[in-house]
N, C-alpha and C positions, 0 to 999 in steps of 0.2 A: 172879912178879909181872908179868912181863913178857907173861907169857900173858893172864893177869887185864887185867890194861892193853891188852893188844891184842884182850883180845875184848870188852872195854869200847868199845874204837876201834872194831871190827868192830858192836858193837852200836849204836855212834851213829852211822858208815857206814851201819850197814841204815835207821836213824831217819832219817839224815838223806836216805837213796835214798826211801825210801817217802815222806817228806816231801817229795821232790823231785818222785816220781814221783805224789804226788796232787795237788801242785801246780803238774805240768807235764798231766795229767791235768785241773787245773781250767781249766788257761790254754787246752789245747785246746777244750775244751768252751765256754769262753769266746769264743773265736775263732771258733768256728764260729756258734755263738749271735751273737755281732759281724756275723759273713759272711752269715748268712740275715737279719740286721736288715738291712744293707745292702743284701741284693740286694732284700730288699720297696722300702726305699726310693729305689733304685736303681727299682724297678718304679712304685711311685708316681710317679717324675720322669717317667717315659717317657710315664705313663697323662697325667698332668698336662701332660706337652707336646703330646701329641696332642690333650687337653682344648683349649688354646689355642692350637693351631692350627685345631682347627676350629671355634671361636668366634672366632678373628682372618679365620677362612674366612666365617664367618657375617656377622661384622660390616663386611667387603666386601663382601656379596652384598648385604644393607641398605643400604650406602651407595650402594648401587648404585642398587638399588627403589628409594632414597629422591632419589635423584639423576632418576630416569625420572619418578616420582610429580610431583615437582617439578615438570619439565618440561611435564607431561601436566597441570598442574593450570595452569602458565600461557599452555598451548593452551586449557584451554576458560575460562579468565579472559577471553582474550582473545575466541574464541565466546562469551562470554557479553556484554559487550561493544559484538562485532558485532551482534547479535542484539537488544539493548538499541535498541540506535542503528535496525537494522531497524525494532523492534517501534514506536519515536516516530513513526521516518517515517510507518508503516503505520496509527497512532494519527492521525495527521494523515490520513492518504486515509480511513482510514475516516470522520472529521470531514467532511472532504468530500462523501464521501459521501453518508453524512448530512445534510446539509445539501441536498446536489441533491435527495436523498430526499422530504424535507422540503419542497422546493420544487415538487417533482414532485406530493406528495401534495393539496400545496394547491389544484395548476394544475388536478388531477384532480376533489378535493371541487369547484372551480369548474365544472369541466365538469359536473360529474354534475348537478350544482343549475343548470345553466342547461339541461339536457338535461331535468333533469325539470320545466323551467318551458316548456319547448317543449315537452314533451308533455302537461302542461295545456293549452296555448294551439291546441296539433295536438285534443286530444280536445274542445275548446271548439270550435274549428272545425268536425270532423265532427259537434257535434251540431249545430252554425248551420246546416250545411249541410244537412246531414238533415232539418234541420227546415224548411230552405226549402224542398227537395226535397220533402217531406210535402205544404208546402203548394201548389207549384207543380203535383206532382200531380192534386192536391186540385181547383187553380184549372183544369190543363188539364183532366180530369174532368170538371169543371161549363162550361166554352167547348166541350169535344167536346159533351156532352147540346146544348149553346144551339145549337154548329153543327148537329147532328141535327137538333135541329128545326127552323133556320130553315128547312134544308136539306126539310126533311120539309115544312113549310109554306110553302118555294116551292114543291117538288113538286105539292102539294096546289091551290096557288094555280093552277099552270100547268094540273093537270087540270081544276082547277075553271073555269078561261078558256077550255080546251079545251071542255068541256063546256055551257061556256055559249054559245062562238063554236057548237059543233055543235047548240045548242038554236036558239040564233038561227037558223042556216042551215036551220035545219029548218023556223020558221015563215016564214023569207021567199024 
């Protein structure tokens, strides 16, 4: 019996070794399955800090751009502005301008209309004159023929007296 009893013992020893050993067998297997969960998510933290480090990198370099952007948006706020305040000035010269423009144009239409009333009064002129010229002409023409022949009929007269002095002389 004692044999019997001791290899009943030896048999529940081996039952309870095998059951140790698939249980120490599972725990391993467990562990390690545990230790590669771990190290992935061990791996995911690492991935995910460097995710947010260079999104916390990102989001300086932004605030940064957005910080310049700023800046640069109330330099040309301010050229614009300038530029505003320019353009009224320049709004007013050109008014003026304008206006001299304007003034100018009218002194000019004046001029032209009293230039082109001087030059009816100059073309009215040359033809007065021309036409007294025509007729002064005309007049001297007709005194040079009258001088010809008075001229002609003194001549005429003086031979005719000569000739009549040499007729006389002749009968007396």
């Amino acid at each position: 019996m004692d044999l019997n009893r001791q290899k009943d013992g030896n048999i529940n020893i081996k039952r309870s070794l095998a059951e140790t050993d698939m249980t120490r067998t599972e725990a391993i297997q467990k562990l390690r399955t545990l230790q590669a969960e771990r190290d992935r998510r061990s791996h995911m933290v690492e991935e995910l800090k460097d995710d947010q480090l260079k999104k916390h990198s990102l989001c300086k370099q932004i605030e940064t751009e957005q910080y310049h952007a700023t800046e640069k948006m109330r330099d040309l706020e301010n050229q614009i502005s300038a530029l505003n305040h320019a353009n009224m000035a320049d709004n007013g010269q050109i008014e003026d301008i304008r206006r001299v423009t304007d003034k100018l144009t009218y002194e000019r239409d004046e001029l032209q209309a009293k230039l082109e009333q001087l030059n009816r009064t100059y073309d009215n002129c040359v033809a007065d004159i021309s036409r007294e010229r025509a007729q002064m002409q005309g007049h001297n023409r007709h005194h040079n023929k009258l001088l010809v022949a008075k001229v002609t009929f003194a001549l005429l007269e003086q031979m005719f007296q000569r000739r009549k002095q040499e007729a006389m002389n002749e009968f007396f």
